[in-house]
C-alpha positions in Angstrom: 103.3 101.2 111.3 104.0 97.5 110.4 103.6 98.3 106.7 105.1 100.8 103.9 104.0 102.0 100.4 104.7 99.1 97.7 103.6 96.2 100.5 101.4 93.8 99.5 98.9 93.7 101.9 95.1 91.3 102.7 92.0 93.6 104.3 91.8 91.5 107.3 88.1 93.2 108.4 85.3 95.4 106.8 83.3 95.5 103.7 86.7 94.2 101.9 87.9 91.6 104.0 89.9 89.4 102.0 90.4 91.2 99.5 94.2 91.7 98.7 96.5 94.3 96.9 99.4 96.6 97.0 99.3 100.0 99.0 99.3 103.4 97.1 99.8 105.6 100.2 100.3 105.7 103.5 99.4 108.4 106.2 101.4 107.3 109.7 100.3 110.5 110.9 96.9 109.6 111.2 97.3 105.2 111.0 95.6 105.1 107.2 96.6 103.3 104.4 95.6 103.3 100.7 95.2 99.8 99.6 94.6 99.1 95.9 91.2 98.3 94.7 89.6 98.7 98.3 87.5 100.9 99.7 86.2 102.0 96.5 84.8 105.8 96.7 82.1 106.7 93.9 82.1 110.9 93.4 79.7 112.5 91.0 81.3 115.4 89.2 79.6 118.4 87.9 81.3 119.5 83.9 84.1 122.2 85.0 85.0 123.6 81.1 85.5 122.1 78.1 88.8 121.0 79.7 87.5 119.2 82.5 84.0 116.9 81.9 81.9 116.0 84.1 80.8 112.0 85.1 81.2 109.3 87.7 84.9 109.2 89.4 85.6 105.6 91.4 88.9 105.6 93.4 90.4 104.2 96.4 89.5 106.0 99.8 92.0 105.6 103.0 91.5 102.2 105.5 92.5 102.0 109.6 96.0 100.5 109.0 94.7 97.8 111.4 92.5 96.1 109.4 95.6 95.2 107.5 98.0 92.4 107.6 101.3 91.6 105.4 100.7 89.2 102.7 103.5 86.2 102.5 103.7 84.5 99.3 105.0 81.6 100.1 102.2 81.1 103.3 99.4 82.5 100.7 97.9 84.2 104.0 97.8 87.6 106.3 100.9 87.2 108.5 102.4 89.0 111.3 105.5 90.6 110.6 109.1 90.2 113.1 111.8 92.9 112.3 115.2 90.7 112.1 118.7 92.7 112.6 120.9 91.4 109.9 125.1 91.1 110.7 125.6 94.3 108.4 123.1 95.9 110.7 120.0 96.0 108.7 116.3 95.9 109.8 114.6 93.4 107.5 111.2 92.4 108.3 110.2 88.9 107.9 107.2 86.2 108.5 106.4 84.6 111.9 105.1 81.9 110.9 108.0 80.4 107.3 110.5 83.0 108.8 110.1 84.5 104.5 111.8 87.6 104.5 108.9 90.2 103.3 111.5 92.7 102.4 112.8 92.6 98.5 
């Protein structure tokens, strides 16, 4: 997968298209992501006990990791990412189109 958990990330296709924020989760198994504020889910829940009450739940549901790009701040914009190998021998991902690095 092109992106990790903490990314910022823009919804680049859907009901949420443009639409950006920072991922929660991510599922490589199955390509899904967990984006911040998107795809809200709305689940009615019955009273369980005085413990637990019942009401209206909203919370984020899973999106296809390719309707996802990286977000560069310095581009404002959904880039593609290139993986750079550094002299030490580290992978750092960066921006095609400033050369950013999108790694901090």
């Amino acid at each position: 997968m092109h992106v990790k958990k903490g990314d910022t990330v823009v919804v680049v296709s859907g009901k949420d298209r443009g639409k950006i924020g920072k991922i929660m989760l991510a599922v490589p198994k199955d390509n899904r992501v967990v984006v911040e504020g998107v795809n809200m889910i709305t689940k009615h829940r019955k009273p369980q006990g005085p413990t637990k009450p019942g009401g209206i739940l909203k919370y984020e549901g899973p999106i296809n990791v390719s309707k996802v790009m990286m977000y560069c701040p310095k581009d404002k914009m959904g880039v593609r990412v290139s993986t750079r190998i550094e002299k030490d021998g580290s992978k750092t991902r960066v921006c095609k189109k400033c050369g950013e690095v999108l790694d901090k």
